[in-house]
C-alpha positions in Angstrom: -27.9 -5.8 12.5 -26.0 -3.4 10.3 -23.0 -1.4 11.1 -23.0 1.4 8.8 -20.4 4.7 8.1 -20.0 6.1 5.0 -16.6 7.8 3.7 -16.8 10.2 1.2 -14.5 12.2 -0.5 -14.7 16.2 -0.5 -11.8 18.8 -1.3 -11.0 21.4 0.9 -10.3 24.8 0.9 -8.4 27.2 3.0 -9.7 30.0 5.3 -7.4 32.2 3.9 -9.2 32.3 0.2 -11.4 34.8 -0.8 -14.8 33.8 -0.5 -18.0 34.4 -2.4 -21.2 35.4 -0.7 -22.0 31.7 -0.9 -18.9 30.6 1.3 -16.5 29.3 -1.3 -13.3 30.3 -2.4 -13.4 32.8 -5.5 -10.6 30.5 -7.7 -10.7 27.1 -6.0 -8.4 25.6 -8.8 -5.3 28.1 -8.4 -5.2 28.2 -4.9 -5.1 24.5 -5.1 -2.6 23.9 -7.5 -0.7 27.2 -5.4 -0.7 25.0 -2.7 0.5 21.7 -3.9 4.4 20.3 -3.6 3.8 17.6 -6.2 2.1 16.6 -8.9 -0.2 13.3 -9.1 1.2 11.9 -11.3 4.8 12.1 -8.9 2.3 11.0 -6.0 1.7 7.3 -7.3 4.9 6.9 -7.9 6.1 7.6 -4.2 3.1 5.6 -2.9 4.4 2.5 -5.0 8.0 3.2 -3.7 6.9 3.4 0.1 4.9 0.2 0.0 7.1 -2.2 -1.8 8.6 -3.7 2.1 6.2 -6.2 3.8 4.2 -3.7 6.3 3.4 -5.0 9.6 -0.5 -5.8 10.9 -2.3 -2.8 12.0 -3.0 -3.4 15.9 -6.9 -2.9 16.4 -7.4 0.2 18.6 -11.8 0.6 18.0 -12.5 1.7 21.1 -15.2 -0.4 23.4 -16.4 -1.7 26.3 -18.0 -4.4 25.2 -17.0 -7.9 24.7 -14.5 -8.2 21.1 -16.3 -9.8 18.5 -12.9 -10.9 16.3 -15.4 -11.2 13.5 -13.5 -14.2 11.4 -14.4 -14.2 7.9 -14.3 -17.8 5.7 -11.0 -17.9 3.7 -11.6 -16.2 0.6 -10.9 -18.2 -2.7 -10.6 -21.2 -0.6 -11.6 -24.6 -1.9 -12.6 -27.5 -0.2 -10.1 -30.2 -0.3 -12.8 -33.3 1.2 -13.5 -36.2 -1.2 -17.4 -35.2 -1.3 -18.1 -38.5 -3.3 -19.9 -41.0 -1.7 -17.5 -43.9 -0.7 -18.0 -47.2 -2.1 -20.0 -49.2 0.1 -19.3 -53.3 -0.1 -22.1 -55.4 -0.5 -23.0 -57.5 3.5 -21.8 -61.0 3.8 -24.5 -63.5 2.7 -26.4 -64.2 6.3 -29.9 -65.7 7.1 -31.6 -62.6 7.6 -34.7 -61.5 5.4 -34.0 -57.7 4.9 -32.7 -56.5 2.0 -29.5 -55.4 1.0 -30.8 -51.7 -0.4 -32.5 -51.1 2.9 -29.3 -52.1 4.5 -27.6 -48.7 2.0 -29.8 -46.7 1.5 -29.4 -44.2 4.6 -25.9 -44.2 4.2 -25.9 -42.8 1.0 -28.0 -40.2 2.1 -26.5 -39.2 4.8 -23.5 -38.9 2.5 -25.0 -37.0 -0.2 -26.2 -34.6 2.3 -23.1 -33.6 3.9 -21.3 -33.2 0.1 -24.4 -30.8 -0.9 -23.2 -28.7 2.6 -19.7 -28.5 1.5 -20.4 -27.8 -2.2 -22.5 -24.7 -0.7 -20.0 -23.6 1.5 -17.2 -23.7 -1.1 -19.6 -21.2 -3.5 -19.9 -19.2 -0.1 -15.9 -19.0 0.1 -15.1 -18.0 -3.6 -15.4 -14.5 -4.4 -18.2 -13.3 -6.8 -15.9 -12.8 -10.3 -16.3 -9.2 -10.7 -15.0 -8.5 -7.2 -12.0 -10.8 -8.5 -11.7 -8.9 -11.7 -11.9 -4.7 -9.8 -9.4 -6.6 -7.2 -7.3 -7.0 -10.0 -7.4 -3.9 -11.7 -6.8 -2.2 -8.0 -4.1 -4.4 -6.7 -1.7 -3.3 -10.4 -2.9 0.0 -10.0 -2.1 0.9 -6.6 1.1 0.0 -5.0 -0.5 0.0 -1.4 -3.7 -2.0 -2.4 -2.2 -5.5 -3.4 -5.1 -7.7 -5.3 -4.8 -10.4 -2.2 -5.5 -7.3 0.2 -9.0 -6.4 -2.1 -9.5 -10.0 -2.0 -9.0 -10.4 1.6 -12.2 -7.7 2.8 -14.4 -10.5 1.5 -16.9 -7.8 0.0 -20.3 -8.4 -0.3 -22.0 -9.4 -3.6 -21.8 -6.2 -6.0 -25.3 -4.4 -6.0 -24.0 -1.0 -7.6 -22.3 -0.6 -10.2 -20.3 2.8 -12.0 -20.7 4.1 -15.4 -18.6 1.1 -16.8 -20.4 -1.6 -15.2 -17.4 -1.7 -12.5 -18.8 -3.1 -8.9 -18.8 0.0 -6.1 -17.7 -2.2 -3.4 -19.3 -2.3 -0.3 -18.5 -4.0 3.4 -21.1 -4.0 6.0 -20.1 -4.8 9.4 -22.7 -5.0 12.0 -23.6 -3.9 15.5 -24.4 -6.8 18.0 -27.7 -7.9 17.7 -29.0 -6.6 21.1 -27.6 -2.7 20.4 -31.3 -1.6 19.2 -29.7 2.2 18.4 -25.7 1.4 17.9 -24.3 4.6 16.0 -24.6 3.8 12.1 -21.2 5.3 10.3 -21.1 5.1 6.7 -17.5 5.8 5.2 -16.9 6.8 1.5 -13.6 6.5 -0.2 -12.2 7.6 -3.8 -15.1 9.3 -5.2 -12.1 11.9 -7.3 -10.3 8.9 -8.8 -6.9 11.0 -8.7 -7.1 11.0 -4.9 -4.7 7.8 -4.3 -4.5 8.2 -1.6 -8.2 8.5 0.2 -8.4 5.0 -1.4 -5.3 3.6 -0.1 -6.6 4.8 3.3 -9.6 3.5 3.2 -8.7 0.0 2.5 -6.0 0.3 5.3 -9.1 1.5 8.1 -11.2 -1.8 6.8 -8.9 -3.9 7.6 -8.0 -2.0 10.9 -12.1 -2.9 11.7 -12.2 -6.1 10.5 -9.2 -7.0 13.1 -10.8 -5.2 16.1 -14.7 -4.8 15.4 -16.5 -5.8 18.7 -20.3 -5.2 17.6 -20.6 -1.3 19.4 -20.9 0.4 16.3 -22.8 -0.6 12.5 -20.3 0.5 9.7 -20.7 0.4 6.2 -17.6 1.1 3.6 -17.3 2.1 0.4 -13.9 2.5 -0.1 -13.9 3.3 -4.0 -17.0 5.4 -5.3 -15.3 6.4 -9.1 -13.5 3.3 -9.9 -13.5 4.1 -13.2 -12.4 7.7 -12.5 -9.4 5.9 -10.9 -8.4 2.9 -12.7 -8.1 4.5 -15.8 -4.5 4.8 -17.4 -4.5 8.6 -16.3 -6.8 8.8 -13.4 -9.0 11.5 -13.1 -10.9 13.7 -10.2 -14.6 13.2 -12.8 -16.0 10.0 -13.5 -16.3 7.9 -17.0 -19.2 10.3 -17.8 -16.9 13.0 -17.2 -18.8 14.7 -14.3 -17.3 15.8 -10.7 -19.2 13.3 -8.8 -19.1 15.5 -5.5 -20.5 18.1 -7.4 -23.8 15.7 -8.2 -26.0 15.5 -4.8 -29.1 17.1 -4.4 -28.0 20.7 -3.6 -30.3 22.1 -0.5 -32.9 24.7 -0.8 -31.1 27.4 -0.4 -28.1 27.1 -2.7 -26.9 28.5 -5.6 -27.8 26.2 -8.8 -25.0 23.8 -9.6 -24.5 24.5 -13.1 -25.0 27.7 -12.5 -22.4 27.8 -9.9 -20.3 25.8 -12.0 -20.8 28.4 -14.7 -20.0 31.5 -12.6 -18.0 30.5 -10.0 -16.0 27.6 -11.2 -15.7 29.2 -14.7 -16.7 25.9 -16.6 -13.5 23.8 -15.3 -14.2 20.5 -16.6 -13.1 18.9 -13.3 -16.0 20.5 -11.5 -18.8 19.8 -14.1 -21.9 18.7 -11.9 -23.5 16.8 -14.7 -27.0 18.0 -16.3 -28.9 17.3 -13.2 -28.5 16.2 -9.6 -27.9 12.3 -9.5 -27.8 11.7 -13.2 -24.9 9.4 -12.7 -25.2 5.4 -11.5 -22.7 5.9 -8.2 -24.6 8.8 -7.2 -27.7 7.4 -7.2 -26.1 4.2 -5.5 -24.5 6.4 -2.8 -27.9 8.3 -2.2 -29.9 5.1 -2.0 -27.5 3.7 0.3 -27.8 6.4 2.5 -31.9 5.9 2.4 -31.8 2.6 3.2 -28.8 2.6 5.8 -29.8 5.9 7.5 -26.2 6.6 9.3 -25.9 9.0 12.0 -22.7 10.1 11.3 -21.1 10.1 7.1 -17.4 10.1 6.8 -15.6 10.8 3.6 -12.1 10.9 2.9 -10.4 12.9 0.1 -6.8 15.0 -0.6 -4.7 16.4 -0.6 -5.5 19.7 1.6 -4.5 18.2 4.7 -7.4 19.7 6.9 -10.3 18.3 8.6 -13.4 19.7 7.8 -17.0 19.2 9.5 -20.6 20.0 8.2 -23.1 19.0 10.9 -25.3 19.6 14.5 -23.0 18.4 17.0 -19.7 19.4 18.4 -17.2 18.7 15.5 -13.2 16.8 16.7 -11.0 19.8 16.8 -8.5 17.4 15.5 -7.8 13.9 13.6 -4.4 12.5 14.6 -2.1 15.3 12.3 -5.2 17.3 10.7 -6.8 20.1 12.6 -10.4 21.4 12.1 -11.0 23.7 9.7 -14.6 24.3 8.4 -15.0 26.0 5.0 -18.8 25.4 4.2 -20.1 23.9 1.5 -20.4 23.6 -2.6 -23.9 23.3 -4.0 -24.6 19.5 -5.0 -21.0 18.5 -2.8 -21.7 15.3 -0.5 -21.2 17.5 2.8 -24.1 20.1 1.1 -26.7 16.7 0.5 -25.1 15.3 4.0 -26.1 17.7 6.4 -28.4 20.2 4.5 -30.3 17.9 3.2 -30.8 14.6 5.0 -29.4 16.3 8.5 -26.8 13.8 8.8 -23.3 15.4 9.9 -20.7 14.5 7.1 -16.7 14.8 8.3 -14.2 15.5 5.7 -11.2 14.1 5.8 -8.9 15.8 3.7 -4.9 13.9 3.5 -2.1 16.0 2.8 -0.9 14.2 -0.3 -3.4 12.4 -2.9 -0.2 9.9 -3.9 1.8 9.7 -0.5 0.6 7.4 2.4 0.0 9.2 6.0 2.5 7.5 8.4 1.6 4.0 10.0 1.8 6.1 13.2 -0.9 8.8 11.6 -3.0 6.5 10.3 -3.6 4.7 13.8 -3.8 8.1 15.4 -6.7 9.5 12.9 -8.5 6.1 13.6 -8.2 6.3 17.0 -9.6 9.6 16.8 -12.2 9.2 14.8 -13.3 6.5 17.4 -13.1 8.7 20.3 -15.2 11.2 19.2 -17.8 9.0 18.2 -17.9 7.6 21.4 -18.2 10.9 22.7 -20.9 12.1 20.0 -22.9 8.8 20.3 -23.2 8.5 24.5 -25.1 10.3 27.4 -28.0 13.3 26.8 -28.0 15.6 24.6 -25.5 13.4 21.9 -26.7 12.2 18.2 -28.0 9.0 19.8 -29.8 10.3 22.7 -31.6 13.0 20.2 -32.5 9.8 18.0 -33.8 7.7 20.8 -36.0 10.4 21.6 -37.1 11.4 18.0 -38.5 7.9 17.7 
């Protein structure tokens, strides 16, 4: 089965802005900029400075009563170090007997051919496919948090979507246990503003969390980098390669304001917020609306900065907190992923806004928002009257 939760990244805005009749702040840009203690480019310079010590495993806190399933992944990059060549075989000692020598061979050799053919396949299986190598790369010596071994490590699946510049969107699936007909599906978005560091860095830090302590309760699916070439560019940048605000690019409900006309109006034509000609016009999102076709989640988590605020667009009963961010919910912009999430598809989509987009949350915060997050999908996903009980009963 699938486990699936999608992260996604979406600004947010404070309470105390003036808003428009359509819920959003009147100047987004100034009150963010207002509101910021560093610049970005400052911000990758701290991360790289806090993560240059060893850091010690993440302990595995998903919450579950069900048995653990450790899910052990084969050693990426590995090779296989058996002599697959078939030994030499000597020739019987001359006897009396009538049968001949090549029947005598013949099912050795077989037998040995067949077992070098399994551990030829199983080496491809182990070796990552090259453009995951070549993104791990390009992550690992752009990101002082995200080594290339640590991207290597997640063993991602094989690359199906791709970004503007042909770069893989990677993608993890972890799956419920087989006999959980309606586990919770969670799929979790990451980076799609390449200047948010830190949402990336974050993300890769909560896949390995899951790979450590996943026990088959719940079907998640990450995307921890949805602009990769918004952010591995020399100066990252919030818009993707085709220059458009990717979180600006969803299909914007019925009853919102046009995007470029909002964009026009309300966003006075900043180039960071450009929504693009038309609703998905750009490859990640059209991968990330696909995705969340084929996957269906329940529940759509996205993480961006650096607001440090939770915010919530959905049905049920929102957390009122996530380890050090409290709940504040600000609404939504026309084409944003929180907009598509819920006022579209009817999926709720949690925010997750950091405080900094280039300084790490604490090892201590980090746990504590995961543990959170946990808890309150438990609490959303069990007993009448929950998403899951509202699904069962829809079907």
């Amino acid at each position: 089965m699938l486990r699936r939760v999608l992260f996604l990244s979406v600004s947010g805005l404070s309470l105390c802005m003036p808003f428009t009749a359509f819920g959003e702040p009147e100047d987004p840009l100034s009150y963010y900029s207002s509101t910021s203690n560093i610049t970005d480019d400052q911000s990758l310079t701290i991360i790289k400075e806090k993560t240059t010590s060893p850091t010690a495993t993440t302990p595995s806190v998903e919450l579950s009563a069900q048995p653990v399933d450790n899910g052990d992944q084969p050693e990426v990059g590995g090779k296989s170090t058996a002599d697959t060549s078939a030994p030499q075989i000597s020739s019987p000692s001359t006897d009396n007997t009538t049968q001949p020598q090549a029947d005598l061979e013949q099912p050795i050799v077989k037998e040995v051919e067949a077992e070098a053919e399994i551990e030829v396949e199983t080496q491809e299986e182990d070796t990552p496919h090259p453009e995951i190598v070549t993104i791990c790369d390009e992550i690992g010596n752009k990101l002082g948090s995200v080594s290339s071994s640590d991207c290597l490590d997640a063993a991602f699946d094989k690359p199906r979507f791709y970004s503007n510049k042909h770069r893989p969107l990677l993608e993890k699936h972890f799956y419920a246990s087989p006999e959980l007909v309606n586990a919770p599906r969670i799929l979790f978005l990451g980076g799609i503003h390449g200047d948010e560091y830190s949402s990336v860095s974050l993300s890769f830090k909560w896949l390995k969390i899951l790979e450590q302590s996943h026990n088959g309760v719940y079907d998640w699916h990450f995307m921890p980098l949805t602009n990769p070439d918004g952010l591995l560019q020399k100066k990252s940048t919030r818009v993707n390669a085709n220059n458009v605000d990717l979180n600006r690019n969803f299909i914007p409900s019925e009853t919102s304001i046009n995007p470029i006309k909002h964009w026009q109006t309300y966003a006075k034509k900043r180039a960071r917020y450009y929504p693009g000609t038309k609703p998905l016009s750009e490859p990640e999102t059209q991968a990330i609306h696909k995705l969340i076709h084929e996957f269906k989640p329940d529940i759509i988590v996205s993480v961006h900065a650096p607001h440090g605020i939770l915010d919530y667009d959905g049905g049920i009963t929102p957390p009122q907190k996530l380890g050090p961010l409290r709940l504040r919910q600000l609404g939504t912009y026309p084409g944003s992923l929180g907009n598509y999430g819920w006022f579209v598809k009817q999926t709720p989509v949690m925010t997750i806004e950091l405080k900094h987009a280039g300084i790490m949350p604490s090892k201590s915060d980090i746990n504590l928002m995961w543990t959170d997050l946990i808890h309150w999908i438990k609490l959303r996903t069990e007993g009448d009257g929950t998403l899951i009980a509202r699904k069962t009963s829809d079907q």
